[in-house]
Biopython code that builds the backbone (N, CA, C, O; Angstrom):
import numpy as np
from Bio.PDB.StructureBuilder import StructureBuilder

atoms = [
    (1, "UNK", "N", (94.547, -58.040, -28.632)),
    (1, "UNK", "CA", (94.095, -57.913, -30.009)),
    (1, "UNK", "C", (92.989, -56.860, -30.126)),
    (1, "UNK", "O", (93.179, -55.849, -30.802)),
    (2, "UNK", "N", (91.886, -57.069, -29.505)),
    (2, "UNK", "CA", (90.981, -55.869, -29.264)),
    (2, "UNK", "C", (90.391, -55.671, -28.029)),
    (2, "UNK", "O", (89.198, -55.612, -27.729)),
    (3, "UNK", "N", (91.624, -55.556, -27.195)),
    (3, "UNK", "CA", (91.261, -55.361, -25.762)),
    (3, "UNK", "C", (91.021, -56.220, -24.705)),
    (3, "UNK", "O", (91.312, -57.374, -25.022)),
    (4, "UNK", "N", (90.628, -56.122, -23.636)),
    (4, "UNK", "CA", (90.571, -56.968, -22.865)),
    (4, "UNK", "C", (89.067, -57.869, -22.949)),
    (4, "UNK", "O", (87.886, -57.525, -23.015)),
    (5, "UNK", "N", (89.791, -59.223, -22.907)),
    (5, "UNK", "CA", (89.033, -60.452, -23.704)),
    (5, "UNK", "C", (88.435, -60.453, -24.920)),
    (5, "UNK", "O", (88.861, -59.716, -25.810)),
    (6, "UNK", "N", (87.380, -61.274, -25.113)),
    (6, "UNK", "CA", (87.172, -61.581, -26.528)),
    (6, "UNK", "C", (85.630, -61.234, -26.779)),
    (6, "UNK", "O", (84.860, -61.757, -27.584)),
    (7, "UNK", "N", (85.414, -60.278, -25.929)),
    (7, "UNK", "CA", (83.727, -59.811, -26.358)),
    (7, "UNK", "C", (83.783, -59.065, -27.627)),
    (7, "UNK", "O", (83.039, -59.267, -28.587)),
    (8, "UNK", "N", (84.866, -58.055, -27.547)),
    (8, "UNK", "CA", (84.770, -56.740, -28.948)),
    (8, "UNK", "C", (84.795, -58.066, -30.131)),
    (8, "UNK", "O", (83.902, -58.373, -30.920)),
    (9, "UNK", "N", (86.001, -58.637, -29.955)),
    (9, "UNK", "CA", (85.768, -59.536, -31.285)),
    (9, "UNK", "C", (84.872, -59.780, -31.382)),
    (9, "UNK", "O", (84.147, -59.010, -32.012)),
    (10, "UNK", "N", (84.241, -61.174, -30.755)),
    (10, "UNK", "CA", (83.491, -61.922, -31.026)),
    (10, "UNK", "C", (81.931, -60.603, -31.263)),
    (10, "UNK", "O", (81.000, -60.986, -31.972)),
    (11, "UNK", "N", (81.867, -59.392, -30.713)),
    (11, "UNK", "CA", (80.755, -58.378, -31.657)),
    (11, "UNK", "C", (80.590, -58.463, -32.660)),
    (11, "UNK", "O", (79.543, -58.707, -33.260)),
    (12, "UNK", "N", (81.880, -58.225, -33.130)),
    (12, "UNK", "CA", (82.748, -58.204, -35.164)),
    (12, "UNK", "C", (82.253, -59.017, -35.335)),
    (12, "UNK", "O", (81.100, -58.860, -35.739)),
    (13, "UNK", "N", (82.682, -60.200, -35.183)),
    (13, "UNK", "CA", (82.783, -61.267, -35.775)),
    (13, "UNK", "C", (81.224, -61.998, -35.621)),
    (13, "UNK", "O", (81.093, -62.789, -36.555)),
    (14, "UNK", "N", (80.090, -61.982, -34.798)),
    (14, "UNK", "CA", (79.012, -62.754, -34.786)),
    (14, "UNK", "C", (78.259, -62.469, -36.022)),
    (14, "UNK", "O", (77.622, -63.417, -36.481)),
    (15, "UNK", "N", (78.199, -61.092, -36.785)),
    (15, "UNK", "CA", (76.564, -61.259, -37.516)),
    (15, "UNK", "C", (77.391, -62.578, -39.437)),
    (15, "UNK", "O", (76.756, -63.200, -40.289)),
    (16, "UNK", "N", (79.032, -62.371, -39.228)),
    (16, "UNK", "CA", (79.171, -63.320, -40.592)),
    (16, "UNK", "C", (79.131, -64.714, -39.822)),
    (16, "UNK", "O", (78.821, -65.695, -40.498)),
    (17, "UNK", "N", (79.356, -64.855, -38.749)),
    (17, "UNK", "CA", (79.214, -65.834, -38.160)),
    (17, "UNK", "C", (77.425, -66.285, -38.506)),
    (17, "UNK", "O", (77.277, -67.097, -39.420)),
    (18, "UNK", "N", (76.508, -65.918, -38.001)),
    (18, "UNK", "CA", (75.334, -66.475, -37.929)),
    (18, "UNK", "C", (74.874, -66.373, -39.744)),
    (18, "UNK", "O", (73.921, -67.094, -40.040)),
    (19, "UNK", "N", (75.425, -65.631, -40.779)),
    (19, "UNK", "CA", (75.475, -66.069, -42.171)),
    (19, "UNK", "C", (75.858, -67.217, -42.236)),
    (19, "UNK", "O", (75.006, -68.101, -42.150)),
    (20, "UNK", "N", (77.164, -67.549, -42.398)),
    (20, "UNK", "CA", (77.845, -68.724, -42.816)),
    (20, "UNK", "C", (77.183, -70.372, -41.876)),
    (20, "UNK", "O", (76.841, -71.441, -42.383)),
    (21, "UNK", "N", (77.199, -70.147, -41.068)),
    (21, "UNK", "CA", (76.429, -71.604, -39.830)),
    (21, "UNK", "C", (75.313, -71.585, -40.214)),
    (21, "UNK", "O", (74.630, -70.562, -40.273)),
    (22, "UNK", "N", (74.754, -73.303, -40.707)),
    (22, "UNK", "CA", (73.931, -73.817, -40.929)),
    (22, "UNK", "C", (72.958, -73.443, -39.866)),
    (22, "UNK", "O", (73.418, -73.198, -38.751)),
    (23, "UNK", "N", (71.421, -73.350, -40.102)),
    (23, "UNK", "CA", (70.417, -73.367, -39.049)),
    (23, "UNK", "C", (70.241, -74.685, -38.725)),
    (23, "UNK", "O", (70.134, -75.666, -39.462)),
    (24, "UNK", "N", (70.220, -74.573, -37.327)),
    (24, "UNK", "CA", (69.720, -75.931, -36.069)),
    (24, "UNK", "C", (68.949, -76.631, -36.878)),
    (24, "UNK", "O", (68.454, -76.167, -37.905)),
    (25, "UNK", "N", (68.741, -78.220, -36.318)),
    (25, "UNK", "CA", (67.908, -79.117, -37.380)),
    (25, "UNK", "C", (67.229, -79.082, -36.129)),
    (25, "UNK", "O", (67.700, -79.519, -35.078)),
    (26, "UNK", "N", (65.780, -78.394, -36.307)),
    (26, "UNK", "CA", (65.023, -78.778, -35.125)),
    (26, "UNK", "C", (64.308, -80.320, -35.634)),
    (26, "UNK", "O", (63.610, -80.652, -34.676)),
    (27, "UNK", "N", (64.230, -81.033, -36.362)),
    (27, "UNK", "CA", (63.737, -82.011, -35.874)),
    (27, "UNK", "C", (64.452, -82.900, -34.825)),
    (27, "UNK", "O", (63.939, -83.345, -33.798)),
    (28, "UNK", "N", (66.187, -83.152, -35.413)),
    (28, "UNK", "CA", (66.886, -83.561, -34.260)),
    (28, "UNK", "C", (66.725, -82.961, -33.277)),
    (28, "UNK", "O", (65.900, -83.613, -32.638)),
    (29, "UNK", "N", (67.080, -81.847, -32.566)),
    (29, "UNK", "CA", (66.972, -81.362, -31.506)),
    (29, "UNK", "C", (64.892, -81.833, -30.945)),
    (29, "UNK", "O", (64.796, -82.291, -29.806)),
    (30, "UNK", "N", (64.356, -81.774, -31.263)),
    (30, "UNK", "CA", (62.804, -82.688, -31.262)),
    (30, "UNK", "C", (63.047, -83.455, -30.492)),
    (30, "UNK", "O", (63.021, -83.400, -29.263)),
    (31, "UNK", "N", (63.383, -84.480, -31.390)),
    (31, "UNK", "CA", (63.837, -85.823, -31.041)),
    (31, "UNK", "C", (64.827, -86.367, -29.923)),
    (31, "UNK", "O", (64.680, -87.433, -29.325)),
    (32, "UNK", "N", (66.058, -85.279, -29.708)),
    (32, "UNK", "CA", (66.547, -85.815, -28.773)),
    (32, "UNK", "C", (65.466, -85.307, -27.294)),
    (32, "UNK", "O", (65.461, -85.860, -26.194)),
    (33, "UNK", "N", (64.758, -84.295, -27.662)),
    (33, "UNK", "CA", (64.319, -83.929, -26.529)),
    (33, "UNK", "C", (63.197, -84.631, -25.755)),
    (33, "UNK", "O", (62.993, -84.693, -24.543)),
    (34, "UNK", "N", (62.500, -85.164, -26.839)),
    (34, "UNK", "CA", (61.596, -86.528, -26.863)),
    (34, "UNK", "C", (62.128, -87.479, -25.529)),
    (34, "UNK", "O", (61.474, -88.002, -24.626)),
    (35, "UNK", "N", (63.300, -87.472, -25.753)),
    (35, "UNK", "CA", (63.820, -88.751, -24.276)),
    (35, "UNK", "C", (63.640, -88.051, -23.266)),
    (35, "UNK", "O", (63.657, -88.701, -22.221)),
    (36, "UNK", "N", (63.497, -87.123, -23.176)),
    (36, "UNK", "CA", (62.920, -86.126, -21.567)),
    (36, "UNK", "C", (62.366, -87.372, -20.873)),
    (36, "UNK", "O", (61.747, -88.180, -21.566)),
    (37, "UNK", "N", (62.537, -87.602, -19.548)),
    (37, "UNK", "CA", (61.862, -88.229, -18.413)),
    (37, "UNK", "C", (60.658, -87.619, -17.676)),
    (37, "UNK", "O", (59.681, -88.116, -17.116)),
    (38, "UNK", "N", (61.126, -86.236, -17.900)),
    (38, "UNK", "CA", (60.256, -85.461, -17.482)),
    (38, "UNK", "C", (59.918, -83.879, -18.056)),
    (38, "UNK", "O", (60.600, -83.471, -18.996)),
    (39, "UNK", "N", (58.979, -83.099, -17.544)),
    (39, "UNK", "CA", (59.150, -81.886, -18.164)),
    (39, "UNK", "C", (60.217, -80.724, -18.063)),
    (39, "UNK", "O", (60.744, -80.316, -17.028)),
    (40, "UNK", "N", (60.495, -80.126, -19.787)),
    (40, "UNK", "CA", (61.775, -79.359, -19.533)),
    (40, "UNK", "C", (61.189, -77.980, -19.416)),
    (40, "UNK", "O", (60.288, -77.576, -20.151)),
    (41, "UNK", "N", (61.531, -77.547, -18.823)),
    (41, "UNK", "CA", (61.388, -75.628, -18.020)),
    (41, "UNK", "C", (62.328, -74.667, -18.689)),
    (41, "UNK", "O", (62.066, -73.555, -19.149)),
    (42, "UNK", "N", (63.444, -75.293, -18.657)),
    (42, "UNK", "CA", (64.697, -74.639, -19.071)),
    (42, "UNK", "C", (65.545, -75.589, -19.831)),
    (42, "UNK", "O", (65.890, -76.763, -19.695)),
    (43, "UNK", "N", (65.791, -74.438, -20.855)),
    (43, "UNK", "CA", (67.638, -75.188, -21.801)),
    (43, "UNK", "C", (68.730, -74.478, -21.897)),
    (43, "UNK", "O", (68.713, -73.303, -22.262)),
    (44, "UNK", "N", (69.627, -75.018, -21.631)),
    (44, "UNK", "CA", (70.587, -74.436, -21.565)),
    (44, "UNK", "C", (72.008, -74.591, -22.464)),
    (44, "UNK", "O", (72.746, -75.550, -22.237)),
    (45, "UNK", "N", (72.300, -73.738, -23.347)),
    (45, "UNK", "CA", (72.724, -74.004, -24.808)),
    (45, "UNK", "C", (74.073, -73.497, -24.398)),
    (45, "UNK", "O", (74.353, -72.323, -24.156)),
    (46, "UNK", "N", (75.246, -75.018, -24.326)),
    (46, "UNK", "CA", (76.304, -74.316, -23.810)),
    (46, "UNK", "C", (77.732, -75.068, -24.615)),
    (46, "UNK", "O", (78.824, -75.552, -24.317)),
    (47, "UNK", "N", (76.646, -74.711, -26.140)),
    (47, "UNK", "CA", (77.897, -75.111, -27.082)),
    (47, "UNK", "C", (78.148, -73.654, -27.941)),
    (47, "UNK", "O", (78.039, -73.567, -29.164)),
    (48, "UNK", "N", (78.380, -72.933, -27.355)),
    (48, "UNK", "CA", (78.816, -71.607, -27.937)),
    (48, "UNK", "C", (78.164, -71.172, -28.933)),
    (48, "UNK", "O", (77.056, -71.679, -29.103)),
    (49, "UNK", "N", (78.664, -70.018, -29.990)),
    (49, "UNK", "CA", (78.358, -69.797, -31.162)),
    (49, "UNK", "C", (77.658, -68.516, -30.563)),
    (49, "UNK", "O", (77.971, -68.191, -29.417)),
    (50, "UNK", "N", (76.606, -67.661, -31.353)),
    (50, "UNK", "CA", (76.144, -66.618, -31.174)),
    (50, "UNK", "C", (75.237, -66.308, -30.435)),
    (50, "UNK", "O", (75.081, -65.124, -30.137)),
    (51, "UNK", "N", (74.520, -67.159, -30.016)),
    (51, "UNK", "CA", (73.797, -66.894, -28.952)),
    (51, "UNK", "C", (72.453, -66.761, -29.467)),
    (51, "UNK", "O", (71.524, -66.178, -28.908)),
    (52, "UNK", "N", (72.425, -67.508, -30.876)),
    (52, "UNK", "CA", (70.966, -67.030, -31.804)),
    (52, "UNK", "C", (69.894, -67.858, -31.235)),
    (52, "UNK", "O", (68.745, -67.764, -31.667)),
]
sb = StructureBuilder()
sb.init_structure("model")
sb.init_model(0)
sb.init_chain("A")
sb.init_seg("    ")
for serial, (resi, resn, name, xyz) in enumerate(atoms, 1):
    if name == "N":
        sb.init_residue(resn, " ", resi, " ")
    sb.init_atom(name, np.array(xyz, "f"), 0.0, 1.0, " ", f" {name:<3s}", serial, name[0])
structure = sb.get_structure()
């Protein structure tokens, strides 16, 4: 479609992408992070989308 894999697209396609998708509810994200046991260093965001 536009070459080999889906990077060219997904170029196109990210900035209506990050229009249209709601912004993160940081209080949830807060909150779930709240249950930490311990301290977080790193996150690792590996539910796709743009990478915002």
């Amino acid at each position: 479609m536009y070459g080999l894999g889906d990077v060219r697209f997904f170029d196109r396609v990210a900035p209506l992408y990050d229009r249209v998708m709601p912004p993160a509810n940081g209080e949830a994200l807060a909150a779930g992070l709240a249950h930490a046991t311990r301290p977080i260093d790193r996150l690792l965001d590996v539910g796709g989308g743009s990478g915002r």
